[in-house]
LOGU-572286 format. One record per residue (C-alpha): x, y, z. Coordinates in steps of 0.05 Angstrom, whole numbers, padded with zeros to 5 digits, always signed. Example, Ala and Ser with C-alpha at 12.3 -4.5 7.8 and 13.67 -1.06 7.14 Angstrom:
2
+00246-00090+00156 +00273-00021+00143 
//
This chain:
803
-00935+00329+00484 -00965+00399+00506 -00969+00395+00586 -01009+00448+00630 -00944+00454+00681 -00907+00520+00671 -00851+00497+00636 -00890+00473+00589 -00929+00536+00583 -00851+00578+00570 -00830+00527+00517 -00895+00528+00479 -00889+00604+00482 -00817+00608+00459 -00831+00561+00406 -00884+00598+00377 -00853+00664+00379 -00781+00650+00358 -00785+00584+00319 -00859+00571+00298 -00860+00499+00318 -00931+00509+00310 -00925+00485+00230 -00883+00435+00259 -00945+00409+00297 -00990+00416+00246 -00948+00378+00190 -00936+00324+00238 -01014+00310+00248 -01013+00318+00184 -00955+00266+00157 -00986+00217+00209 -01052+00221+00169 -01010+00216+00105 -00979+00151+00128 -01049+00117+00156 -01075+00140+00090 -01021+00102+00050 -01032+00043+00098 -01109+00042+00083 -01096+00042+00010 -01044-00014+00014 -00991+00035+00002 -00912+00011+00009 -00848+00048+00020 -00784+00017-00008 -00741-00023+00031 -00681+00022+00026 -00627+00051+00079 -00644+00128+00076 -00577+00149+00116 -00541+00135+00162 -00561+00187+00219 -00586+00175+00294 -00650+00198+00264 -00661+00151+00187 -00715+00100+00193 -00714+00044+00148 -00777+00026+00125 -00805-00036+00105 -00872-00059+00066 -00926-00028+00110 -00985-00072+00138 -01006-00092+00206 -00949-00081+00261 -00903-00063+00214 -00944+00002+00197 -00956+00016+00261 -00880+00010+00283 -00853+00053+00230 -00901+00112+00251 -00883+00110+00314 -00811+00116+00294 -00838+00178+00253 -00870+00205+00312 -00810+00203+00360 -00767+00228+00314 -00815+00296+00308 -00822+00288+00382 -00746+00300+00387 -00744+00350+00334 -00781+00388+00369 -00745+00373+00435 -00685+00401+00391 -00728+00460+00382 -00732+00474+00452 -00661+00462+00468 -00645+00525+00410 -00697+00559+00441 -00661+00564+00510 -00594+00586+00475 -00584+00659+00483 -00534+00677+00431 -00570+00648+00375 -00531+00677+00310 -00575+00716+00252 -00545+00658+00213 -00582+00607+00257 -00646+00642+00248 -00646+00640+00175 -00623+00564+00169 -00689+00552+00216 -00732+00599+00169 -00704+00553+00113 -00722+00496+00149 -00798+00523+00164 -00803+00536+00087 -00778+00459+00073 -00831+00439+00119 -00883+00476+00091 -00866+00452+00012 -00893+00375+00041 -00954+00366+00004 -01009+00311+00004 -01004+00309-00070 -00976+00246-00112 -00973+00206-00050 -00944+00143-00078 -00894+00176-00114 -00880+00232-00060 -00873+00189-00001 -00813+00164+00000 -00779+00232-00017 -00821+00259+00044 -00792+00206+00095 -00721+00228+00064 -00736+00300+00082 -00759+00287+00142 -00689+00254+00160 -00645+00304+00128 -00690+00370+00171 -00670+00331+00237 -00598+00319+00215 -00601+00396+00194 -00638+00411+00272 -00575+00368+00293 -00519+00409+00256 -00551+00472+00276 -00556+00456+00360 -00483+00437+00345 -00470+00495+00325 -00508+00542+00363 -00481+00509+00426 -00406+00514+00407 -00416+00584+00387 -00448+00599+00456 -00388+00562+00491 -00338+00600+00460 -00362+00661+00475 -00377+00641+00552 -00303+00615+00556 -00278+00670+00519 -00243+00632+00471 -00269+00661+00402 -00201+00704+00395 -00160+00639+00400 -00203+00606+00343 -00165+00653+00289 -00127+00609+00236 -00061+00600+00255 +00002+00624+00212 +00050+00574+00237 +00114+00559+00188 +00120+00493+00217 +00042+00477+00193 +00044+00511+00124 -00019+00471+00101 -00064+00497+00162 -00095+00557+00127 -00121+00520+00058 -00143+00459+00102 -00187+00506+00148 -00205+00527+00074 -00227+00471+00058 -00265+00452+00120 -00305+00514+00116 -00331+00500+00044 -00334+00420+00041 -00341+00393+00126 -00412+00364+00096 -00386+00317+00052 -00358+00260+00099 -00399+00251+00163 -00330+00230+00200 -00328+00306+00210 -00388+00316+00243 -00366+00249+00289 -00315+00276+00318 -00350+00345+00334 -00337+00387+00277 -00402+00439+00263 -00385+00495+00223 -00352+00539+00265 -00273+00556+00253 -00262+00534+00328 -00282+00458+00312 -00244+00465+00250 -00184+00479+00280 -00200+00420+00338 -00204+00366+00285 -00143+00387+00239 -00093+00387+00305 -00125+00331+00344 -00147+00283+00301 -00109+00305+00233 -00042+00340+00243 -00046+00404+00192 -00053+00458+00236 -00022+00463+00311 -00052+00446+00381 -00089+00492+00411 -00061+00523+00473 -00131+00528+00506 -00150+00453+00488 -00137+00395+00541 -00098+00360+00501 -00097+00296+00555 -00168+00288+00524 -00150+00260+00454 -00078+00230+00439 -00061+00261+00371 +00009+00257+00330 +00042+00323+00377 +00023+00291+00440 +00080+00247+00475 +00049+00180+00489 +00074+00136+00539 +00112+00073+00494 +00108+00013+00522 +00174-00016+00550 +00204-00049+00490 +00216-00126+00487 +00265-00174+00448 +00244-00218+00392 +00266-00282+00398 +00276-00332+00339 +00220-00392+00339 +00220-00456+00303 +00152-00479+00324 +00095-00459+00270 +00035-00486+00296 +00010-00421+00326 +00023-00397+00256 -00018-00445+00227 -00079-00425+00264 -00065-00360+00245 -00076-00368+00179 -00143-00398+00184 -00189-00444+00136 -00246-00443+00085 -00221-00424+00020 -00162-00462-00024 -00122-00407-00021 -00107-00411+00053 -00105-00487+00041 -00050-00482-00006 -00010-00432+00035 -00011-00478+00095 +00009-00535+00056 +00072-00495+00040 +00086-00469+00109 +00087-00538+00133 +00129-00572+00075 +00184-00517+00093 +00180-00517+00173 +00252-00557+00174 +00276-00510+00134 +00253-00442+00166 +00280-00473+00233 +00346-00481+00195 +00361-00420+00177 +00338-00396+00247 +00389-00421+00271 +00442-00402+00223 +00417-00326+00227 +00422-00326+00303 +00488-00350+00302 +00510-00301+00250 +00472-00244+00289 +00509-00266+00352 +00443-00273+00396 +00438-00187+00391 +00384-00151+00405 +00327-00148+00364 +00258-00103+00382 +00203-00151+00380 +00152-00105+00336 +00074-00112+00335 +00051-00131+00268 -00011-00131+00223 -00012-00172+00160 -00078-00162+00116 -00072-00200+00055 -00124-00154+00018 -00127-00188-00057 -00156-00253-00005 -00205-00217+00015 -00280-00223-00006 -00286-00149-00015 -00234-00146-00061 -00273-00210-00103 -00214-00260-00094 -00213-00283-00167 -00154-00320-00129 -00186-00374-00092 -00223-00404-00142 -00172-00421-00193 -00118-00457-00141 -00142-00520-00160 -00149-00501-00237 -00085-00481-00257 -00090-00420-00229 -00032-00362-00207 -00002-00385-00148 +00052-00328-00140 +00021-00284-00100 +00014-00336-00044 +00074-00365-00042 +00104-00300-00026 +00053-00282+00016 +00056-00354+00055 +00132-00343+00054 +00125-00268+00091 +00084-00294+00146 +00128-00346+00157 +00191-00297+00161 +00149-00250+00202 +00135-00305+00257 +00208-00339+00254 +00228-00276+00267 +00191-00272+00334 +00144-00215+00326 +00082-00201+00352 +00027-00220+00288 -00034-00214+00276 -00064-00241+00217 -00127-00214+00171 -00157-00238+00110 -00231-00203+00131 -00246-00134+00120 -00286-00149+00192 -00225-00173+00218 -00191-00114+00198 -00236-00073+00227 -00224-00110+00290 -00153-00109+00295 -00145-00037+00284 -00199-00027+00337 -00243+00027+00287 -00323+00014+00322 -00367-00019+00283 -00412+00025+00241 -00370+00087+00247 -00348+00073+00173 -00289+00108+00141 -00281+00163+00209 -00204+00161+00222 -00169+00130+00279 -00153+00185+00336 -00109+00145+00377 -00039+00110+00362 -00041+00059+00311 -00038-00012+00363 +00014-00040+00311 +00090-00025+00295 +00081-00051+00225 +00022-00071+00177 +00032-00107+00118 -00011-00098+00063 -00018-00095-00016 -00046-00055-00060 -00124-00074-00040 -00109-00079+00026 -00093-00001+00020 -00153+00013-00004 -00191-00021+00053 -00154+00010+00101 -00161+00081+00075 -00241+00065+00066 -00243+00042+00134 -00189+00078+00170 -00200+00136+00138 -00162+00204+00135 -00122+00174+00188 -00084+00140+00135 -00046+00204+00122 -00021+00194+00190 -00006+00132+00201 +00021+00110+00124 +00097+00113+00150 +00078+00048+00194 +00052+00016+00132 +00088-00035+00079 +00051-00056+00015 +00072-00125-00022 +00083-00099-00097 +00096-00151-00148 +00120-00110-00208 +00145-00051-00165 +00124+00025-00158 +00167+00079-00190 +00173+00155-00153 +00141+00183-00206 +00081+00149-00205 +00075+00146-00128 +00072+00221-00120 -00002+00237-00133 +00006+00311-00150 +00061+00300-00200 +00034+00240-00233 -00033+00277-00252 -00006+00331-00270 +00060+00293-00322 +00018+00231-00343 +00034+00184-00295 -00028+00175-00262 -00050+00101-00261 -00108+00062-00223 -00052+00033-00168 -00009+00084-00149 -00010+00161-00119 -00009+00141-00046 +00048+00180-00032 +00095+00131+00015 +00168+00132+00015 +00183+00084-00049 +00223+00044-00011 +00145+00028+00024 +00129-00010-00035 +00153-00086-00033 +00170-00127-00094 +00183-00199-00111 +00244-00189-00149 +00293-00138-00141 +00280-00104-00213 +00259-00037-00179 +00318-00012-00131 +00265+00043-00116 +00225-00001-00079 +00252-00056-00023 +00265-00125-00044 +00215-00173+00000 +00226-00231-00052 +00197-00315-00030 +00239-00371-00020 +00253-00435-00049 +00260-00511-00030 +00332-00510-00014 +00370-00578-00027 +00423-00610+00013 +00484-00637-00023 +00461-00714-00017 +00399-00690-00055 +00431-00649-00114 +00479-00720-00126 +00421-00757-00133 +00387-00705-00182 +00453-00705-00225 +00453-00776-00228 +00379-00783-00246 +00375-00726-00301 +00342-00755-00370 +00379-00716-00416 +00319-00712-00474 +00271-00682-00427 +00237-00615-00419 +00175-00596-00377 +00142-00532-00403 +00126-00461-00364 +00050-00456-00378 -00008-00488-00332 -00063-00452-00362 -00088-00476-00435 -00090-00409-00457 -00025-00394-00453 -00007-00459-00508 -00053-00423-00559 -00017-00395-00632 +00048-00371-00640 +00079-00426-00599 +00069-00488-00658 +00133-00467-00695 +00185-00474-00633 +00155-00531-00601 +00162-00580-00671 +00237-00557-00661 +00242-00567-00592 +00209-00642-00607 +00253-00656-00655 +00296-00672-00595 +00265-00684-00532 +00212-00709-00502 +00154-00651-00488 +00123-00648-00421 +00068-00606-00395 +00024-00589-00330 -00035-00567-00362 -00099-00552-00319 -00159-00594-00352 -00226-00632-00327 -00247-00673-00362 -00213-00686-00435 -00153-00672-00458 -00137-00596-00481 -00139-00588-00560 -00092-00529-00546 -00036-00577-00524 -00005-00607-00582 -00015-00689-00587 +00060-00696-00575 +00060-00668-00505 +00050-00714-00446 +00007-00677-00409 +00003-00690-00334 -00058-00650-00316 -00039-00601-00259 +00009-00630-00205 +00015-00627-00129 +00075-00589-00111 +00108-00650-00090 +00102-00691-00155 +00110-00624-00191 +00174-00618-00161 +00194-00691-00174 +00181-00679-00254 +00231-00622-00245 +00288-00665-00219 +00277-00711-00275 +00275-00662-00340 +00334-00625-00363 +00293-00572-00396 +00245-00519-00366 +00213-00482-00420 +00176-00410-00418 +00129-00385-00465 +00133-00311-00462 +00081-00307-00402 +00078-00302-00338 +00119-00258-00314 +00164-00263-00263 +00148-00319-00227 +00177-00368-00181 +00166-00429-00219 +00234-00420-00259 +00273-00406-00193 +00240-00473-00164 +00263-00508-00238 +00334-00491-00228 +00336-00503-00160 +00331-00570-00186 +00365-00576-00229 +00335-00555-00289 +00361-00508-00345 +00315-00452-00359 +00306-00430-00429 +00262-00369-00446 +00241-00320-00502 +00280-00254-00514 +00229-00189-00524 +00241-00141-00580 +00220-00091-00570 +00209-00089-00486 +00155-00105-00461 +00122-00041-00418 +00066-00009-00408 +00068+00024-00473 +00063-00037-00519 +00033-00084-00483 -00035-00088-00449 -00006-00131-00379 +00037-00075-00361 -00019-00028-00379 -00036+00009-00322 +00011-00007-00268 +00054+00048-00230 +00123+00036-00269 +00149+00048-00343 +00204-00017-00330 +00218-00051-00391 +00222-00116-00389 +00275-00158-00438 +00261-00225-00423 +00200-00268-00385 +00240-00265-00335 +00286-00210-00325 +00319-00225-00249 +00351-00302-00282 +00370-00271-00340 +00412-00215-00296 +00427-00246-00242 +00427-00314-00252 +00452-00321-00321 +00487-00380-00360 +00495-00437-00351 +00426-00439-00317 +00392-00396-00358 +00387-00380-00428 +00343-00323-00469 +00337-00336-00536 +00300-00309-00602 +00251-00352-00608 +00225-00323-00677 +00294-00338-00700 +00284-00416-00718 +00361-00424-00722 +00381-00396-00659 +00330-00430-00621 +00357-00495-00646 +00421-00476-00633 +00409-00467-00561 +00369-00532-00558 +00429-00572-00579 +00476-00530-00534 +00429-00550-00479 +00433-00633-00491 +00502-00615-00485 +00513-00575-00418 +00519-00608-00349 +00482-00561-00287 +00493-00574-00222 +00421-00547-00178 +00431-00472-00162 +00391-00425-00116 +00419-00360-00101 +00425-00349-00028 +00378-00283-00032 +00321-00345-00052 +00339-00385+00006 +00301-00392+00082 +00361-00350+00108 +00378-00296+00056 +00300-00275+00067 +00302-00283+00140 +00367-00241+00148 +00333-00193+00096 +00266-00188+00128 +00311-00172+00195 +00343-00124+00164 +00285-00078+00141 +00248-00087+00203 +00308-00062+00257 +00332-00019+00204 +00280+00018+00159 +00242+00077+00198 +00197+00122+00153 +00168+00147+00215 +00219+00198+00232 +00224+00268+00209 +00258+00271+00151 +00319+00304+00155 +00343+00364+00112 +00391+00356+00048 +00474+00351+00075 +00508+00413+00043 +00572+00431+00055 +00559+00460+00127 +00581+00389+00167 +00627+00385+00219 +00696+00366+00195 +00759+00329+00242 +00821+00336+00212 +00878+00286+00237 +00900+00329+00295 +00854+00338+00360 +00789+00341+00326 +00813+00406+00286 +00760+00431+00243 +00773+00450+00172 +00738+00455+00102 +00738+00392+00060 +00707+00361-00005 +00652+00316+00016 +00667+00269-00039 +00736+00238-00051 +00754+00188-00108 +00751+00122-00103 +00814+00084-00118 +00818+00047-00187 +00744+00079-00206 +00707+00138-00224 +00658+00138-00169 +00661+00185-00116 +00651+00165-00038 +00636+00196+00030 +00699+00233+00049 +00729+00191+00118 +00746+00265+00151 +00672+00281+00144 +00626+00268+00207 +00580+00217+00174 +00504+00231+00190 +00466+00170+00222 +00436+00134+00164 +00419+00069+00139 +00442+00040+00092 +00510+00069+00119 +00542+00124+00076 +00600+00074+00076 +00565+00036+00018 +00558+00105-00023 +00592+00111-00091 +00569+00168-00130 +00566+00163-00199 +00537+00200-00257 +00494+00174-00312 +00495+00178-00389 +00456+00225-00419 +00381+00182-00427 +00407+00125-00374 +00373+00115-00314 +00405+00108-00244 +00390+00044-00245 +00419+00026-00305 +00482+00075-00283 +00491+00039-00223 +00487-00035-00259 +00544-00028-00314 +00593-00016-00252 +00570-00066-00213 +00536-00028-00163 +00456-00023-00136 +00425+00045-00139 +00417+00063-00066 +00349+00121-00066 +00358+00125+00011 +00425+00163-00012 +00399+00212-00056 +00387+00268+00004 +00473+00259+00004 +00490+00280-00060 +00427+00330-00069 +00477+00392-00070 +00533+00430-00104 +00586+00396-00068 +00568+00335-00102 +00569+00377-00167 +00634+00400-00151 +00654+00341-00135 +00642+00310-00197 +00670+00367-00242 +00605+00392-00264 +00607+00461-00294 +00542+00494-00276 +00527+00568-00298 +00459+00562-00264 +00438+00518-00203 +00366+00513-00193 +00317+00479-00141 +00260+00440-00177 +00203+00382-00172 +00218+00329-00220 +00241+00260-00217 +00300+00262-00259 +00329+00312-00199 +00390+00322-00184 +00423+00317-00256 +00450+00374-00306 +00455+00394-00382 +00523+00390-00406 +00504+00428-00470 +00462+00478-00427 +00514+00482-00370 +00455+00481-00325 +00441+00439-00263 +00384+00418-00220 +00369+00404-00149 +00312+00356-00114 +00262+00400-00077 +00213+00343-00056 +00240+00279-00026 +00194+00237-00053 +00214+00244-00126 +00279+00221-00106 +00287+00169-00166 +00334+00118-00189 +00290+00095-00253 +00276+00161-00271 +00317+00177-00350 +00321+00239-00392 +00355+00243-00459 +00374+00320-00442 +00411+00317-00379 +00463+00270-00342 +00436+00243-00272 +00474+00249-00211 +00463+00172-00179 +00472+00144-00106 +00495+00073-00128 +00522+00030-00065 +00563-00037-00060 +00521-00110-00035 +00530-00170-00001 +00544-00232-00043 +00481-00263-00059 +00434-00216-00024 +00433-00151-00064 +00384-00124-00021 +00435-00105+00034 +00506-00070+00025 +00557-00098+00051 +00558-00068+00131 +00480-00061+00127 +00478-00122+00171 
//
């Protein structure tokens, strides 16, 4: 290593005077006769990944060629240590600071002893890697520190005190005490010094501003303008084949989502059709979409899978199956993954660069995801997700509530659960019914009939014939004896009930079991029974909607108490205190009689009752149009041209808006809100500039709560939806005034009953962070003030001019 040419001659000197490589040198001969040693004696080093650095070895059982290849990995790796060396020897500005980490670094050498070898060695190879990740960190540094000074930059490397980047000074903060713990920093350059600290938190995160010094043509970050791609229209297709490819093979799951994409392809191209006409061929941005269906994924264990075939939940998949299809009907640009890898792929993060964030624009419009998914993406995309989460939707079964969303908050008032705290807009969070007006309403669809196939249901009904809700033979177990004598008593008992090879002993001898059904003869027991039956469990799915779709009368067990997540374990855990009345709370509501019915069914006489009252009743097969092909298709639309959590968000409307009187555009002062005729709701005043929002403030009827009801509740008994993209509207004292409120104090707070007021107390309260903006949010103390807006008939996802 030691040549006689004079260069050599300088670095060996320099070494030995400033660094004392020499105990380098002399531990290396040494190590290497450690590890020939160990060989000789039939020594072995563990098979395990030390690190992840340029410099970790991974060492195997020793013996032959394989000893001799892992010490000459050991060798180079001193040999460029001590090239390192020689590169901090050269440096002229060497800090005191520098010196000492290299002392420390001499002294860690110097502690490897010979003694204990088989139980030493292993921590010695260790050592050895974290010294030249140290050597690393330290050249880093050393080098930066000598740049700055040579460009005469270190004046422009003090934190900044920016009021548009209030976080800047407590993220440098942080940096300076934890940039060790996630080797993503040191990736993307950051050493130590308060000059890369401030490079990384403008380019690649966005707390602290660029730097005027920087070339900032070198790394696209959120302040840069980057050139967008000239946008094209989406155009409506009817073909799904490309689709189907998409999708893939290899597990049930996929299997069974294909199946239903292609029993549905007539009816997707359908309402195509329909929803182009209605749209009047307009303009639609074609938008560049990522779906990652992460509960499918192997990392996430897909428990899914497995049980397809075995009477497991298929919920999940139908809406998932039912959200690609909308996406690709819909003509946008999709990319499908069900793969970590292909995750990975798609968002274009390197392979083995782990959990570093994405510096460059996210290459999609759009991803879809769900609550694993989001997890997967922030372990491999990193702190980037902070940046790019406005881009990103997450499929939600039961819903999200404000409260729970907003990490800070729910730590510190109880609401922190295992699924949410990712701070999105609520309206990010995408459910299957529309119970949580917080959240957007994705919803499925079901088989839609045309009229020649409802007569021919009607006409074919057996009138003594119920199917029951439960697939799974769990779900027959006690409790359920006492209502199913009653409900034999008069009809004949049907069930779908998963088995193998004999007969459950769960399911009472009386039922005709059919084992588990193909969705085809499933659906051709349905049009036969008069009865569908649910147990209590699950929740919420789309079976009953399928049942009276044709034709089938749903009957199901009233809950009382509520079911929520503080009495019963399945809510247990989620992000939302919803209580839920009934098995299924969106037919009870919005379905109703004479389809539905929610009964007692401890009470023995009532259940009977209704039995009888069923035999009796004559249904015609209902789907509400929100269900249907089109009504999710002209939803799905909607959100996608319409929803934008991407742009700044815009500051609370107070009283300071520009107002045209009925002469020349006159200005004058005005109320906001003005009654509504025939109602106590308030709306937008018509002399009032309206600000550009969507849904329009045309829907907006402001209403206020009774003390301990919700928004959402509010906004319900006068036939309204709770709007939360309205709240930043009526977040002032105009509304207040509006309303009559007398308020002796008016205060600015975080909490997600905000804005509401004390009528006892005479005191009012303001929203100060948009995220807490709640509609399910309840006090028994104070009166809410609550956004409610009008809907479209059969789609209460939309108001009525949202379309």
């Amino acid at each position: 290593m030691i040549t006689g040419s004079t260069d050599g001659k300088i670095m060996v000197r320099r070494c030995l005077v400033t660094f004392k490589p020499f105990r380098i040198f002399v531990v290396g001969i040494g190590f290497f006769s450690l590890c020939f040693l160990m060989t000789s004696l039939g020594g072995q080093f563990s098979a395990k990944r030390l690190g992840d650095s340029p410099f970790t070895i991974r060492t195997e059982v020793l013996g032959g060629v394989e000893s001799r290849g892992v010490l000459r990995k050991i060798s180079d790796m001193l040999e460029v240590i001590l090239k390192r060396m020689d590169s901090l020897s050269k440096l002229d500005n060497t800090s005191t600071t520098d010196a000492r980490r290299l002392d420390e670094l001499s002294s860690a050498i110097n502690r490897f002893q010979p003694a204990g070898l088989m139980e030493r060695i292993q921590a010695i190879a260790q050592n050895v890697s974290n010294m030249a990740i140290r050597v690393e960190q330290i050249l880093q540094n050393s080098m930066v520190q000598s740049r700055v000074v040579r460009d005469g930059t270190s004046s422009q490397c003090e934190v900044p005190r920016d009021p548009r980047f209030p976080e800047c000074p407590g993220k440098v903060d942080w940096m300076r005490a934890r940039w060790t713990s996630d080797p993503c920093y040191a990736f993307y350059g950051v050493d130590g010094s308060d000059c890369s600290f401030l490079i990384y938190l403008s380019e690649v995160e966005w707390f602290c501003p660029p730097l005027a010094w920087r070339n900032h043509s070198s790394l696209p970050t959120q302040h840069t303008q980057q050139a967008k791609p000239p946008k094209r229209q989406a155009a409506f297709r009817t073909d799904l084949s490309v689709l189907l490819d998409q999708v893939g093979a290899g597990k049930e799951s996929l299997s069974f989502m294909k199946r239903r994409i292609r029993r549905l392809t007539q009816q997707w191209a359908t309402a195509a059709n329909r929803l182009d006409a209605k749209l009047e061929q307009r303009w639609r941005d074609q938008k560049k979409i990522l779906v990652h269906v992460g509960f499918l994924t192997e990392e996430s264990g897909d428990v899914f899978s497995p049980k397809v075939l075995k009477g497991g939940p298929l919920g999940e998949m139908v809406q998932w199956a039912d959200i690609l299809t909308a996406l690709h009907v819909l003509g946008h640009n999709l990319k499908i993954s069900m793969s970590v890898k292909e995750l990975q792929g798609f968002l274009g993060v390197p392979p083995g660069r782990g959990s570093c964030p994405l510096t460059g624009p996210l290459p999609f419009d759009l991803i879809y995801t769900d609550y694993h998914g989001l997890q997967q993406m922030k372990q491999h995309m990193g702190l980037s997700l902070k940046k790019h989460k406005c881009h990103i939707r997450v499929i939600d079964t039961f819903g999200t509530e404000p409260a729970y969303n907003h990490e800070e908050y729910a730590t510190l008032h109880g609401y922190r659960t295992n699924w949410g705290y990712w701070n999105l807009n609520a309206r990010q969070y995408m459910t299957m019914f529309p119970h949580t007006p917080d959240n957007s309403f994705m919803g499925f669809v079901s088989e839609e009939l045309n009229e020649t196939e409802k007569r021919s249901i009607q006409q074919n009904k057996v009138n003594n014939m119920a199917v029951v809700y439960g697939k799974e033979a769990s779900m027959w177990k006690q409790g359920k004896e006492g209502f199913l004598q009653i409900l034999h008593r008069y009809m004949e008992v049907h069930g779908t009930v998963y088995y193998e090879t004999q007969r459950p002993p769960e399911v009472p001898a009386f039922v005709k079991n059919h084992g588990l059904l193909p969705q085809h003869e499933l659906q051709q027991l349905l049009r036969k029974a008069k009865l569908f039956i649910g147990f209590g469990f699950p929740y919420e799915g789309p079976a009953p909607l399928e049942a009276i779709a044709n034709g089938c009368i749903f009957l199901q067990p009233k809950f009382h108490p509520p079911h929520s997540s503080l009495n019963h374990e399945f809510f247990r855990g989620k992000p939302t205190s919803r209580e839920v009345f009934s098995q299924h709370p969106y037919a009870e509501q919005y379905i109703g009689r004479p389809h539905v019915m929610t009964v007692d069914y401890n009470n023995s006489l009532e259940f009977d009752s209704a039995i009888r009252e069923i035999m009796r009743m004559e249904v015609e097969p209902y789907l509400p149009y929100e269900y249907t092909c089109e009504g999710m298709l002209e939803r799905v639309h909607a959100y996608i041209q319409h929803q934008d959590f991407c742009a700044p968000e815009p500051p609370f409307i107070s009283a300071n808006l520009s107002r045209q009187g009925s002469a020349g555009g006159s200005r004058m002062m005005g109320p906001l809100f003005v009654p509504q005729p025939n109602s106590t709701a308030l709306s937008w005043a018509s002399n009032v500039t309206a600000p550009t929002a969507w849904p329009p403030l045309s829907s907006l009827r402001l209403l206020v709560s009774q003390e301990g009801q919700s928004c959402v509740q509010s906004c319900q008994s006068a036939g309204f939806i709770c709007e939360p993209a309205h709240f930043r509207f009526i977040n002032n004292k105009e509304a207040l005034h509006g309303l009559e409120v007398q308020c002796e104090v008016v205060d600015s707070e975080i909490n997600h009953i905000l804005p509401a007021f004390s009528v006892v107390r005479r005191e009012c309260g303001l929203q100060r962070e948009p995220l807490l903006f709640s509609c399910a949010g309840h006090s028994p103390k104070y009166r809410r003030l609550c956004p409610c807006r009008d809907f479209r008939h059969g789609q209460v996802a939309l108001c009525r001019d949202c379309l």
